[in-house]
DRENLUMTI-268789 format. One line per 8 residues: for each residue x, y, z of N, C-alpha, C. Coordinates in Angstrom, 3 decimals. Atoms other than C-alpha are relative to their C-alpha. Last residue first. Example, Ala and Ser with C-alpha at 12.3 -4.5 7.8 and 13.67 -1.06 7.14 Angstrom:
REM residues 2
-0.820/-1.190/-0.060/13.670/-1.060/7.140/-0.770/1.090/0.730; 0.890/-1.190/0.000/12.300/-4.500/7.800/0.900/1.200/0.000
This chain:
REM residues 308
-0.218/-1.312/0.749/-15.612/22.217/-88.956/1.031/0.507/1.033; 0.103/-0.734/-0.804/-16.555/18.311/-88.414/0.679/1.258/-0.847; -1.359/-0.069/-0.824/-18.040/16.403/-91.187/0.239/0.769/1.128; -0.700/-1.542/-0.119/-20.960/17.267/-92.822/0.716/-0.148/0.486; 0.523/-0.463/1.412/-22.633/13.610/-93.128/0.802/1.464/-0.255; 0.064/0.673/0.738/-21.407/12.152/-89.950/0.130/-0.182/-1.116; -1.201/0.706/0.109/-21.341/15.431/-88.017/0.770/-1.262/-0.670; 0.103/-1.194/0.422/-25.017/16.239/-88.940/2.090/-0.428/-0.240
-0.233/0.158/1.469/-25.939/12.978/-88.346/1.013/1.056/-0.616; -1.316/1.251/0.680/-24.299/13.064/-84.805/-0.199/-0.326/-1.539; -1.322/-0.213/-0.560/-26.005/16.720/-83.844/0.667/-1.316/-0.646; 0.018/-0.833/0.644/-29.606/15.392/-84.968/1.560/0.632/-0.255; -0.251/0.924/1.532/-29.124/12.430/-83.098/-0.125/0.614/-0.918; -1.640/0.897/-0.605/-27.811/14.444/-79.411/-0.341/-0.644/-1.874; -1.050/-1.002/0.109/-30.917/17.153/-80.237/1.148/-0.986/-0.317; -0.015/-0.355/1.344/-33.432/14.425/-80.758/0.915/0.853/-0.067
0.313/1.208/1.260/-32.687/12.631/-77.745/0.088/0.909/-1.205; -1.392/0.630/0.048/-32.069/15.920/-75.843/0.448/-1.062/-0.391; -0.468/-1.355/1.029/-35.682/17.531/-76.809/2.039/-0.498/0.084; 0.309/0.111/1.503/-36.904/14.078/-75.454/0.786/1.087/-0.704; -0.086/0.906/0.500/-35.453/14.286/-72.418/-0.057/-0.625/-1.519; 0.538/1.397/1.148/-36.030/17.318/-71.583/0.689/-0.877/-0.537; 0.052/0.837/-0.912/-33.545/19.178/-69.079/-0.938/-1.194/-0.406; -1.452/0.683/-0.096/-32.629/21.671/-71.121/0.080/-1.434/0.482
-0.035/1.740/0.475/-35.802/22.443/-71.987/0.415/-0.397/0.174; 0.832/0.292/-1.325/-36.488/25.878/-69.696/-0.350/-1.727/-1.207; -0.525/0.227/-1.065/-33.392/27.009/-71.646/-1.106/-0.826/0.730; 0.055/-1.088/-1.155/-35.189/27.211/-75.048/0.611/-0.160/1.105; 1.217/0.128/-0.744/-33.688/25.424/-77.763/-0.184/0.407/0.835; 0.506/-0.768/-0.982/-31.099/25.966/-80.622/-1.207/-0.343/0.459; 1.063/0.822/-0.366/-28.883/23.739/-83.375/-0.378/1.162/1.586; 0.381/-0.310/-1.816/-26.896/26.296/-84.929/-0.826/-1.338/0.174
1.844/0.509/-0.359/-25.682/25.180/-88.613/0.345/0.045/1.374; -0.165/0.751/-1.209/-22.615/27.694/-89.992/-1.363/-0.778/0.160; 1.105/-0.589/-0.900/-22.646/28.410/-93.778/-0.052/-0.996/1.354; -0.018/1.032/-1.272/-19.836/28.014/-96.241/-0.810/0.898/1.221; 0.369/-0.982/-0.746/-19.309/29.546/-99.811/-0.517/-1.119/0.988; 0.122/-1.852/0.661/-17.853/28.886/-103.090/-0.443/0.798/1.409; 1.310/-0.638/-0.797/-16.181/25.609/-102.141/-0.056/1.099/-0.215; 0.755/1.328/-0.354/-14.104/23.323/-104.536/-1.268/0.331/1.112
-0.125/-0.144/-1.586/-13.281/26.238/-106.871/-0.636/-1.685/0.462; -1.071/0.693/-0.787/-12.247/24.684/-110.330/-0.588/0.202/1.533; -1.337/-0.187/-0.505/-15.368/25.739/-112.128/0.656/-0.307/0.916; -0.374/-0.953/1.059/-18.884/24.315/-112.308/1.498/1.106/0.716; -1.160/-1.256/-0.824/-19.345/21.224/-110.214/0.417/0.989/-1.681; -1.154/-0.375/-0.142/-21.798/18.477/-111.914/0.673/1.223/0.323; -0.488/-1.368/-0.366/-25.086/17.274/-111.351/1.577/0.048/-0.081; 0.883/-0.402/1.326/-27.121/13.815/-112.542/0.380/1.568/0.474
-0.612/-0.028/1.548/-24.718/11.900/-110.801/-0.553/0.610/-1.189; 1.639/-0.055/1.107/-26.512/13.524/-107.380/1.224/0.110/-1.237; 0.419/1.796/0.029/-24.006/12.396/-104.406/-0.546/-0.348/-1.198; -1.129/1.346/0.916/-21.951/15.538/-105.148/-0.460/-1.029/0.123; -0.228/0.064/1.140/-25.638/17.662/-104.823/1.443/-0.954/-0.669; 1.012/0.567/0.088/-26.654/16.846/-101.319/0.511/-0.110/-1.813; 0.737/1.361/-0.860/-23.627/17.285/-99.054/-1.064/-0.751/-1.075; -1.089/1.504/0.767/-22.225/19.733/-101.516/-0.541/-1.260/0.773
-1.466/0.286/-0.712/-24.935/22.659/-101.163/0.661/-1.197/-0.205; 0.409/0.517/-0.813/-26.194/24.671/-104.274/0.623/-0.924/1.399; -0.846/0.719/-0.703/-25.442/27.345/-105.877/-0.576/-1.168/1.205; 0.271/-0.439/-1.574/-27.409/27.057/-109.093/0.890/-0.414/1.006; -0.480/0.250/-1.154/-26.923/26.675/-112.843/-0.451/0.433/1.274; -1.291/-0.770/-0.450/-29.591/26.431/-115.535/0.891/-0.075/1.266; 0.446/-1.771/0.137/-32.655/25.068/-116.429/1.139/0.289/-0.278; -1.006/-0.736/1.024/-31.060/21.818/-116.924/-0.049/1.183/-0.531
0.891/0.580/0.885/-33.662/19.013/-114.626/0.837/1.060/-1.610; 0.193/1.568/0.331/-31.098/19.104/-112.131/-0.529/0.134/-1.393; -1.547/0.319/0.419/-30.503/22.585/-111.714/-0.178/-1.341/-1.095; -0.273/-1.024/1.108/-34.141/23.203/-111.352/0.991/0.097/-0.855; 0.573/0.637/1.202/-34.573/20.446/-108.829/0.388/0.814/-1.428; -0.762/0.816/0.522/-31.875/22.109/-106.987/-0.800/-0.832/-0.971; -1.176/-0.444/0.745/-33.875/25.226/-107.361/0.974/-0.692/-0.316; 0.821/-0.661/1.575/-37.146/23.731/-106.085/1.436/0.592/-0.773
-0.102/1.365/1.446/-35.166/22.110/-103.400/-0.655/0.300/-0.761; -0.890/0.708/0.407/-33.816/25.599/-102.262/-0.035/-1.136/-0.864; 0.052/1.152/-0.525/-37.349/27.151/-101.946/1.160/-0.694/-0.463; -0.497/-0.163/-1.394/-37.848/30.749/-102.200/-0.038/-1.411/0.807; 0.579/0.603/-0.604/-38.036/30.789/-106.368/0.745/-0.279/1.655; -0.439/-0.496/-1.361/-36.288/32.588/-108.801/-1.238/-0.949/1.017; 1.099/-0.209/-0.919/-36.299/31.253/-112.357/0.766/0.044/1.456; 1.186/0.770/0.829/-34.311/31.846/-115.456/-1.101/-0.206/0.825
0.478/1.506/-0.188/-32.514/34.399/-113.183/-0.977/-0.658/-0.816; 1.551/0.356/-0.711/-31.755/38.028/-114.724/-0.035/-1.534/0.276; 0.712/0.919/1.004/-28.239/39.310/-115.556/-0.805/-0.558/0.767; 1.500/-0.591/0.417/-27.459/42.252/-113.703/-0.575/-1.360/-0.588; 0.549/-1.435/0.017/-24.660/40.775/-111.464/-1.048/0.553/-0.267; 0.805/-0.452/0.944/-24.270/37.533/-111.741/-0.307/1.056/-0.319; -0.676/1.117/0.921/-21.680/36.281/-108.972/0.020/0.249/-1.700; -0.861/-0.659/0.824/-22.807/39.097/-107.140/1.156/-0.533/-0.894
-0.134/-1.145/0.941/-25.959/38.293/-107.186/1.385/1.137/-0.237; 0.364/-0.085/1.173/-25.437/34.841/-106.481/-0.358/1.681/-0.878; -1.829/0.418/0.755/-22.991/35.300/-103.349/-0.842/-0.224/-1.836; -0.614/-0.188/-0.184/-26.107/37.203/-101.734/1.454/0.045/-1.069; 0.495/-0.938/1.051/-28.640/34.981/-102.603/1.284/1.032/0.006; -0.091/0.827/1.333/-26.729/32.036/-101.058/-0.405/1.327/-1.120; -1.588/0.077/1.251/-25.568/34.547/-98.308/-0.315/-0.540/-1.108; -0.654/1.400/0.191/-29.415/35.240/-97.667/1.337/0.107/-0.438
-1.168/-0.135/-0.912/-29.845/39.410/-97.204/0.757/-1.761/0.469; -1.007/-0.445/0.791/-32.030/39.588/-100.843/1.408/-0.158/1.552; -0.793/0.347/-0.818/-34.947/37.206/-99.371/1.727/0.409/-0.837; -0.646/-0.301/-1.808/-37.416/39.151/-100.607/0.372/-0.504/0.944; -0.344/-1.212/-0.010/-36.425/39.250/-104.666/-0.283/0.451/1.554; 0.862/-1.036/0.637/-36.948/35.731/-105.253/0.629/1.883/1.022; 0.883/0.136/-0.727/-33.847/33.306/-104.846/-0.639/1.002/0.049; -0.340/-0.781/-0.694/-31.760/32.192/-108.107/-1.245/0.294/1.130
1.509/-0.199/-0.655/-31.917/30.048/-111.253/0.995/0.844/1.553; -0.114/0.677/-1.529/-28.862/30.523/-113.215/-1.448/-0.033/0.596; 0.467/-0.366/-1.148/-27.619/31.226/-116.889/-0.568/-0.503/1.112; 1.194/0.714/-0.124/-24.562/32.013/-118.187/-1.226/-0.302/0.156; 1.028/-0.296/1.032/-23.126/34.807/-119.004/-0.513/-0.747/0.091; 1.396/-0.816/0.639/-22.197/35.847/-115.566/-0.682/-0.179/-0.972; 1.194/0.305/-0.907/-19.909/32.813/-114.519/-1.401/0.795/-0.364; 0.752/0.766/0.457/-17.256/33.292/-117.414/-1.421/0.152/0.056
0.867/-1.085/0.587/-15.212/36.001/-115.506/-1.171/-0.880/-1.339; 0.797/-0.313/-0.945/-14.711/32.862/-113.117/-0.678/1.000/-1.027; 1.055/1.034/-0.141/-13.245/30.747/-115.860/-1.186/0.949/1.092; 1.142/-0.792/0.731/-11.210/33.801/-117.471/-1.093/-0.789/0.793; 0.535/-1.441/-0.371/-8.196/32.858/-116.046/-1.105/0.893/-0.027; 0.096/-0.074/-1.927/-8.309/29.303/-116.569/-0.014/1.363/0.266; -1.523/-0.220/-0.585/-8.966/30.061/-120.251/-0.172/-0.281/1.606; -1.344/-1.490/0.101/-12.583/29.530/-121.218/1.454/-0.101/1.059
-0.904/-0.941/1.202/-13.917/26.165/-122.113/0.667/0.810/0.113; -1.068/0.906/0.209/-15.034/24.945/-118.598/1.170/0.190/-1.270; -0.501/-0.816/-0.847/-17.574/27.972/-118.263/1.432/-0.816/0.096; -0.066/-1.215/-0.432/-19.389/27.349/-121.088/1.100/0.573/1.010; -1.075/-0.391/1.089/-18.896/23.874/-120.894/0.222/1.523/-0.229; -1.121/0.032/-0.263/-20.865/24.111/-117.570/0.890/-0.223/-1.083; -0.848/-0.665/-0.749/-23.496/25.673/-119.096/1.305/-0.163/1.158; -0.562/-0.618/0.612/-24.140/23.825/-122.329/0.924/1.041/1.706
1.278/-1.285/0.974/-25.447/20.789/-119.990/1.151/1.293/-0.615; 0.261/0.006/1.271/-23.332/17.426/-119.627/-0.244/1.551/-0.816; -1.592/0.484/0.986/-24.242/16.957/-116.268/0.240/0.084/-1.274; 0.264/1.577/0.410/-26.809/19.263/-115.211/0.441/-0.449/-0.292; 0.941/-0.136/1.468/-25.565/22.415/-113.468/-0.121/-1.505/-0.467; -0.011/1.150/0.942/-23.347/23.283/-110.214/-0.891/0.189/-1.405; 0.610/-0.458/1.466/-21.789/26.114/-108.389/-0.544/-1.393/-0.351; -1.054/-0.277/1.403/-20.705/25.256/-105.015/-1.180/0.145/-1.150
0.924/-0.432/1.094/-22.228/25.177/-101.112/0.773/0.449/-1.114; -0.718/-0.714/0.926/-20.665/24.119/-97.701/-0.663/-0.074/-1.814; 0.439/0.901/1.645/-22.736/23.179/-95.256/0.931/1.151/-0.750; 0.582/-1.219/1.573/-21.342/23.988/-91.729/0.142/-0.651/-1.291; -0.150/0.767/0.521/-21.754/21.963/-88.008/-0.191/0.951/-1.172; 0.045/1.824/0.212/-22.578/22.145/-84.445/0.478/-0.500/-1.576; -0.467/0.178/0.826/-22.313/25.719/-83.260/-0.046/-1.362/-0.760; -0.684/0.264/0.174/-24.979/25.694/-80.293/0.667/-0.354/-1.597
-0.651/0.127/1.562/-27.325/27.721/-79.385/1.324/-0.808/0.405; -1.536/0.765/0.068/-29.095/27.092/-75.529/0.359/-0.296/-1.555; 0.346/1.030/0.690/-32.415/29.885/-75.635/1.587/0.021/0.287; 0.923/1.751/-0.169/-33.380/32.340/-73.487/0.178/-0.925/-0.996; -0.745/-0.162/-1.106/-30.541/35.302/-73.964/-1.131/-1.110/0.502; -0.974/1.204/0.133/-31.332/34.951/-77.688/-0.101/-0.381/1.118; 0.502/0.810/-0.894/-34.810/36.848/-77.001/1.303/-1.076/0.389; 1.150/1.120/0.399/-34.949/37.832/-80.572/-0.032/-0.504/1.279
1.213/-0.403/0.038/-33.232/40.958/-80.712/-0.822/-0.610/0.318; 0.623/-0.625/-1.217/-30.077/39.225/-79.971/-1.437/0.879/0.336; -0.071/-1.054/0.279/-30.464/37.138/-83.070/-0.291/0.085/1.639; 1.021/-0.745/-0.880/-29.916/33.571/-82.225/0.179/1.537/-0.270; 0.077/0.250/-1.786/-27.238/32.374/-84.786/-1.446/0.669/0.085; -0.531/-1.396/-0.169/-28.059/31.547/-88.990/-0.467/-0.054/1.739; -1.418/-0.219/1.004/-28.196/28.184/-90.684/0.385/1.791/0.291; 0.121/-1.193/0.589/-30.559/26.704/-88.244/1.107/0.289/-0.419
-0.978/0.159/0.691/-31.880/23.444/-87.023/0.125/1.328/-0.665; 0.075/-0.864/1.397/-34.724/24.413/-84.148/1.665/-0.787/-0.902; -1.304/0.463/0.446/-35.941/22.239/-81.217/0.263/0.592/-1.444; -0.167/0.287/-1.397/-39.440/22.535/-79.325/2.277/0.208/0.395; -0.149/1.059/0.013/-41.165/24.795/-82.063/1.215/-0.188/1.266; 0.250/0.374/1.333/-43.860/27.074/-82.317/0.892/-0.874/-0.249; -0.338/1.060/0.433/-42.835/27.071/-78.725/-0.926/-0.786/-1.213; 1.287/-0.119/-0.175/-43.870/30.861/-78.123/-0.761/-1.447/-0.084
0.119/-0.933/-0.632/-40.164/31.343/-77.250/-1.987/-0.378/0.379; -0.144/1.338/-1.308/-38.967/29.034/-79.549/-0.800/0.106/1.081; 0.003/-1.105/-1.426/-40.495/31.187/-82.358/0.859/-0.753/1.450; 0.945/0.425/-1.105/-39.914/29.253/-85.450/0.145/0.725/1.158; 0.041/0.968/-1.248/-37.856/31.058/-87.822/-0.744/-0.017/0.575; 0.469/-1.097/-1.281/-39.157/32.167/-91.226/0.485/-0.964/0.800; -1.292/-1.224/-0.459/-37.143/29.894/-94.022/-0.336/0.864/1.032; 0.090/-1.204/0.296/-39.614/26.957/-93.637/0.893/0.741/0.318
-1.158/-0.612/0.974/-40.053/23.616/-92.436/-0.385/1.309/-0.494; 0.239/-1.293/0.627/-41.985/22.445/-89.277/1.117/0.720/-0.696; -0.966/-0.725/0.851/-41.201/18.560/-88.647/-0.783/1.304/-0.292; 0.714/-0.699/1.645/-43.477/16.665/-86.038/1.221/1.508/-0.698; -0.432/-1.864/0.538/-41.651/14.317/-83.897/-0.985/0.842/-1.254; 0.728/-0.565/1.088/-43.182/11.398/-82.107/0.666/0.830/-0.070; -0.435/-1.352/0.104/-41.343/9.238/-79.194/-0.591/0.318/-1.688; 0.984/-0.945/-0.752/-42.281/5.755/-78.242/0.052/1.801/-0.350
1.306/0.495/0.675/-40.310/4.043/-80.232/-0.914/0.335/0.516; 1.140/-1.008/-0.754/-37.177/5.818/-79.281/-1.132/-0.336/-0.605; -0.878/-0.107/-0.923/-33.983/3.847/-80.891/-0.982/0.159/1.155; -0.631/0.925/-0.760/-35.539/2.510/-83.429/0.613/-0.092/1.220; 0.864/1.054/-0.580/-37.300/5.453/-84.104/0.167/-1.187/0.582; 0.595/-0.416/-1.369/-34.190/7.168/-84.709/-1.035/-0.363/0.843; -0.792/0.141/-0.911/-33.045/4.896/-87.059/-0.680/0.620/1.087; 0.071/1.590/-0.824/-36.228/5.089/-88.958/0.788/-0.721/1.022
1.405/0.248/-1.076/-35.863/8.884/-88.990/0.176/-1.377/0.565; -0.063/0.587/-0.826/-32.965/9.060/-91.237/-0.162/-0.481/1.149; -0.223/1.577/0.513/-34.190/9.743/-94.511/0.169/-0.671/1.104; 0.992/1.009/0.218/-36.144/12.505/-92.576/0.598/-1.305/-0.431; 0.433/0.695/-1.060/-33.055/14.394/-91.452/-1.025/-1.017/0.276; -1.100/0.853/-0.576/-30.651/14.360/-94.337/-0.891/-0.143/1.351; -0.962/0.900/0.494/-32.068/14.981/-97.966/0.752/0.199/1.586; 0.216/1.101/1.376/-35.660/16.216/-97.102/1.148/-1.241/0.309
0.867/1.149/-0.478/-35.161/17.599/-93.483/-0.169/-0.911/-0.927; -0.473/0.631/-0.848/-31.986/20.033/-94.356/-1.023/-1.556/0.454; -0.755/0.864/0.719/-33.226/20.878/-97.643/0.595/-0.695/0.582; 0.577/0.848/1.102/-36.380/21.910/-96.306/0.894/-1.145/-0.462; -0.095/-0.170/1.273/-34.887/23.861/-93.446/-0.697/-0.748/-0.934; -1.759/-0.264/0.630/-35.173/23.597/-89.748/-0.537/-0.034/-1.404; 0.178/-1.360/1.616/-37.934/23.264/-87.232/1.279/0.172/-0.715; -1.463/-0.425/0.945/-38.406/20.171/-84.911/0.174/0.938/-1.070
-0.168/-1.270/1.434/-41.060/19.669/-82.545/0.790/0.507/-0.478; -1.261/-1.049/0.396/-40.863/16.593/-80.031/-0.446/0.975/-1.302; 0.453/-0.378/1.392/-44.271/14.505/-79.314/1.294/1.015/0.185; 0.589/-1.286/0.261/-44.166/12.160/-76.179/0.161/0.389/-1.467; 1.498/-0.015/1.084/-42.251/9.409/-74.997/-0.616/1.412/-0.213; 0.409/-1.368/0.113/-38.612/8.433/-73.478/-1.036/-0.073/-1.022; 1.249/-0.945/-0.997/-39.745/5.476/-71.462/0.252/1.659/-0.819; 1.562/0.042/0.522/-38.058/3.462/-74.535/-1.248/0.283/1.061
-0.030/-0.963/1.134/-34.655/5.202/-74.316/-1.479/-0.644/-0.099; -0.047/-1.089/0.008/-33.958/3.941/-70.789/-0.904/1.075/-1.199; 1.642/-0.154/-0.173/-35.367/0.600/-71.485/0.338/1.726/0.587; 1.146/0.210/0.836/-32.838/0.510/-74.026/-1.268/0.475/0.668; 0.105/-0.560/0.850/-30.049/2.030/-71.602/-0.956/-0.187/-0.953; 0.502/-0.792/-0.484/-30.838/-0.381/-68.821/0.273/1.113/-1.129; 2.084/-0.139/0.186/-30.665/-3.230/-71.505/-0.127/1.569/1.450; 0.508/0.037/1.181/-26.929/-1.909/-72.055/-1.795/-0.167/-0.114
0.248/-1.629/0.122/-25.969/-1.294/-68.760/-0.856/0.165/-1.007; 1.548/-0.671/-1.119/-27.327/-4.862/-67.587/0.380/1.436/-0.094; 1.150/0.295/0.283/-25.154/-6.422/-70.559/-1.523/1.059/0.582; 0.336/-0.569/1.207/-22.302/-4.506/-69.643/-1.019/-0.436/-0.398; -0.345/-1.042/-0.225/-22.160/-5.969/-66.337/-0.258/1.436/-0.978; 0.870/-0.353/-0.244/-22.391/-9.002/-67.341/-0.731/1.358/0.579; 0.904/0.014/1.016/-19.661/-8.845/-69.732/-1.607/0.025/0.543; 0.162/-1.684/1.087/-17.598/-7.151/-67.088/-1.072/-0.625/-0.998
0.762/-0.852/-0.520/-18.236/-10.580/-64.551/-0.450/1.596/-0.498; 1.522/0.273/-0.453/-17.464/-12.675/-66.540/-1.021/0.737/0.616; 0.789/-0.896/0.970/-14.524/-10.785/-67.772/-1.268/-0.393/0.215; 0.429/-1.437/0.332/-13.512/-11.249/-64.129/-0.782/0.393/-1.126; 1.119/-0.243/-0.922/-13.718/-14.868/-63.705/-0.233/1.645/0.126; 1.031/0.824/0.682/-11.844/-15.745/-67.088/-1.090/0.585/1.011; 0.920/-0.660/1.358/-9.294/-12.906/-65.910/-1.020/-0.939/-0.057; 0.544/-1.106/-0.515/-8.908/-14.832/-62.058/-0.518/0.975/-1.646
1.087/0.336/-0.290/-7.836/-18.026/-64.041/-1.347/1.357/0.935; 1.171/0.426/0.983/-5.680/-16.569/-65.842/-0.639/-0.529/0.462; 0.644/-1.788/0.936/-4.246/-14.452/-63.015/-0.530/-0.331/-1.079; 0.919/-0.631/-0.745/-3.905/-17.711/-60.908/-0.618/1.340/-0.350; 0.909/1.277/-0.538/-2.022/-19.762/-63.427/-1.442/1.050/0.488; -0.239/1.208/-0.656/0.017/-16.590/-64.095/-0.875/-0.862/0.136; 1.138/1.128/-0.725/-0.624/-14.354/-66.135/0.737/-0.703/0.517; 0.282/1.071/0.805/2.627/-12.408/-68.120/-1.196/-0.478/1.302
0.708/0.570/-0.899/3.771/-8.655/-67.689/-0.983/-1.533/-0.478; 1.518/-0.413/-0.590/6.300/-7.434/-69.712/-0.675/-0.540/1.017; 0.722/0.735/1.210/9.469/-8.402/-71.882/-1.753/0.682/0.752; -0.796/-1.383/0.598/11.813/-7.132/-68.682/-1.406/0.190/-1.409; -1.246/0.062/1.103/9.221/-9.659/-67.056/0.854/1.356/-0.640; -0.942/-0.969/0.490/7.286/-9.655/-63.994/0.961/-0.061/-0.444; -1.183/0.026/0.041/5.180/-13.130/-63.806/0.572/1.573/-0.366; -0.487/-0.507/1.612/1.456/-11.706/-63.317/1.645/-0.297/0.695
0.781/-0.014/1.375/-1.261/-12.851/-60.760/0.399/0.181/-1.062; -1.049/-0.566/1.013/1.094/-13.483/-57.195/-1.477/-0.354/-1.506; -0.623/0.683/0.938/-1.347/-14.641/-54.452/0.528/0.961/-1.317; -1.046/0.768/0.047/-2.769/-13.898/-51.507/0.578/-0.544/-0.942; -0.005/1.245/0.965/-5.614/-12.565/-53.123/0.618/-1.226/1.094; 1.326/0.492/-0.374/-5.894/-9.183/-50.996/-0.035/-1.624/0.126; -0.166/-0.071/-1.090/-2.007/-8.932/-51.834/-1.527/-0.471/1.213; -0.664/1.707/-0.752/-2.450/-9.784/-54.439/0.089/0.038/0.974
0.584/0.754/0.539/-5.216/-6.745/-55.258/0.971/-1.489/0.523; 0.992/0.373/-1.217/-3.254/-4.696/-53.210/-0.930/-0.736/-0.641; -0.618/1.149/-1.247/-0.405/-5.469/-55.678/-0.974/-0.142/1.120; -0.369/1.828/0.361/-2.216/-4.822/-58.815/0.432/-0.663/1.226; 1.047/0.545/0.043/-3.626/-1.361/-57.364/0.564/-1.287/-0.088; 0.465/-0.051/-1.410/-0.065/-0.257/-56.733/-1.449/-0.533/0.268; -0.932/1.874/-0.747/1.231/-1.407/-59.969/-0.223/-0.138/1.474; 0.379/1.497/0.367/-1.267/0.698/-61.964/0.286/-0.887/1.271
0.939/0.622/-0.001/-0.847/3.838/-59.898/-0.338/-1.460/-0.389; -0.379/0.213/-1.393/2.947/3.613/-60.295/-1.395/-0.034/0.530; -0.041/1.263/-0.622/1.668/3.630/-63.930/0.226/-0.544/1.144; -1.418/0.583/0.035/0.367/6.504/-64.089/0.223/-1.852/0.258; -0.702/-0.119/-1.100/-3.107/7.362/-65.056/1.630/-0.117/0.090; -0.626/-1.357/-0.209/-5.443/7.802/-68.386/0.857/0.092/1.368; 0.782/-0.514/-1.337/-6.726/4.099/-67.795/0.217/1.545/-0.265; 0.959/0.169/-0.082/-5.421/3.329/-71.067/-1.221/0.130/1.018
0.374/-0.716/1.364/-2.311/4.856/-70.956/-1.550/-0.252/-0.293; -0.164/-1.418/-0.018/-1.599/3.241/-67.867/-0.415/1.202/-0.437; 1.362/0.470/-1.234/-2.610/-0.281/-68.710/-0.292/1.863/0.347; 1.394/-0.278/0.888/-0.127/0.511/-71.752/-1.213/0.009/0.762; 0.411/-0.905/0.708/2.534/1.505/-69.092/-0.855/-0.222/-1.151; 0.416/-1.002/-0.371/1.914/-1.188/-66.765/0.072/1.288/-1.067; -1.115/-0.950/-0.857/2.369/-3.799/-68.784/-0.522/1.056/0.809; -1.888/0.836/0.120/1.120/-6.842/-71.045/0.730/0.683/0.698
-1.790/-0.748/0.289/-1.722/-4.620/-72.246/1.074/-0.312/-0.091; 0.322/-0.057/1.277/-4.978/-7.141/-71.563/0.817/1.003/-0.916; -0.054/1.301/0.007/-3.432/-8.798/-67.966/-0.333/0.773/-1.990; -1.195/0.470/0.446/-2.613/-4.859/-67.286/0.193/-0.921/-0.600; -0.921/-0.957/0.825/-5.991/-3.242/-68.228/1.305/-0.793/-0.198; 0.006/0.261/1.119/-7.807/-6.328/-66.092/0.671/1.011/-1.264; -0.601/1.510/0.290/-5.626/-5.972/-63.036/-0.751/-0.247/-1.345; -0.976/-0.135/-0.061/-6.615/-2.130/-63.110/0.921/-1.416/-0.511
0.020/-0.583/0.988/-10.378/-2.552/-63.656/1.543/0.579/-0.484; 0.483/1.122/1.103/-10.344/-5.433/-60.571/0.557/0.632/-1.353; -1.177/0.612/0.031/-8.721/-2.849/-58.007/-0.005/-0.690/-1.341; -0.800/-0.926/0.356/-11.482/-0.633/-58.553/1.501/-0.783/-0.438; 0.307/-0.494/1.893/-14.132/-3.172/-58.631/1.280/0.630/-0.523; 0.105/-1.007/-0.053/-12.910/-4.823/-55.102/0.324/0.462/-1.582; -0.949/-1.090/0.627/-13.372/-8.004/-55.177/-0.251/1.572/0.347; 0.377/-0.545/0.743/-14.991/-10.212/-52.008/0.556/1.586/-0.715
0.223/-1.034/-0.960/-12.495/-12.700/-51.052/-1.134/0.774/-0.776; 1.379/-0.700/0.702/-12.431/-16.419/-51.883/-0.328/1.430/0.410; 1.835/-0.266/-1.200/-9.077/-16.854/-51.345/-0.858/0.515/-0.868; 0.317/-1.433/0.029/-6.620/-18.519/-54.016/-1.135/0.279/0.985
């Protein structure tokens, strides 16, 4: 065989077919045709001088000289991959600095803090500081750097500077303490009746000035007049609330079907579904850091919440 020097392109073609058996899976796997394939393969033997694959009805088979040419190729892909791979580490460990992240309570408790340490692992150099709260962060005035949000950019607000994106929706159901009088309550009556049930119960709920929330929203008219055991403007204060057997609350499914100490009140399987934005100013786009934490924020989210 000559010693020539390869040509990559050719190379990534002869290894598809030798690891397919054919041109059309090589094909398929390259996204191309196969008359591509077989035209690379041959200027490749043709380079070679030498034949690399018996052509069979059955497929494509090595030859002497095409197994010995794979052994010297993957050698050369595994190194190859190696030196992407540490250039990607030391990629991720020049990114440094302090990121600012704003989003929800219930969002940072039960799904973005647990899974920090990963992220650190990744970016050990990199700091985030978490600002929670239902007021949004300003982006604008960069109260914060990177927002998680359960409602879009208001055009009032400046949208037309900042990159929103759809990324991901919590879906939210009735629950109550396992066991407790109020989901029997509502389990007892006739299937027909189960929803007209819902009012006598009773519920914790969210204080009187955040009345344009869907959660608040779908609870008062779930409930109508009947009064909340307690109201409070903090979700995990209300799933605690649930929990501990106040009464029911809607809360969302990501966090509460994991919790054996909560159970689903009537048949529905979702009562109500809320989009999550992820949003940051335009003049970030190009951060590093704010696109680290954006890109692993974005894959839990999808992970854990599925896609929509």
């Amino acid at each position: 065989m000559k010693d020539l020097t390869f040509d990559w392109n050719d190379l990534k073609f002869f290894l598809a077919v030798a690891r397919q058996g054919g041109l059309s899976g090589a094909a398929t796997m390259l996204g191309t045709s196969a008359s591509t394939v077989s035209r690379h393969v041959a200027a490749l033997e043709r380079r070679l001088g030498s034949n690399l694959f018996m052509r069979q009805q059955t497929g494509y088979l090595l030859t002497d000289d095409g197994s010995e040419l794979l052994k010297r190729v993957e050698q050369v892909e595994q190194a190859m991959m190696a030196a992407e791979r540490n250039a990607d580490l030391a990629s991720q460990r020049e990114v440094s600095g302090q990121v600012r992240f704003a989003t929800t309570e219930m969002l940072a408790l039960h799904l973005i803090i647990p899974h920090l340490p990963e992220f650190r692992s990744r970016y050990p150099n990199l700091r985030i500081e978490i600002n929670i709260g239902l007021t949004r962060a300003n982006l604008s005035r960069r109260e914060a750097d990177l927002a998680l949000r359960m409602v879009e950019p208001n055009p009032d607000e400046d949208a037309g500077d900042y990159i929103a994106s759809r990324v991901a929706q919590i879906d939210f159901a009735l629950y109550c303490a396992a066991g407790s009088a109020e989901r029997s309550a509502v389990e007892q009556a006739p299937g027909a009746e189960r929803r007209d049930a819902i009012p006598a119960i009773e519920h914790v709920s969210w204080g009187d000035n955040l009345p344009g929330m869907p959660t608040a929203r779908w609870l008062r008219e779930a409930f109508g007049e009947k009064t909340a055991v307690l109201n409070s403007n903090s979700l995990n204060a209300q799933y605690v609330a649930v929990r501990s057997g106040i009464g029911a609350g809607l809360l969302p499914c990501f966090v509460a079907d994991k919790d054996s100490g909560l159970q689903r009140i009537g048949s529905e399987r979702v009562l109500l579904s809320q989009d999550l934005w992820v949003v940051y100013h335009r003049d970030l786009k190009a951060s590093r850091r704010v696109i680290a934490l954006r890109d692993f924020v974005v894959g839990l989210l999808r992970t854990h919440l599925g896609s929509f």
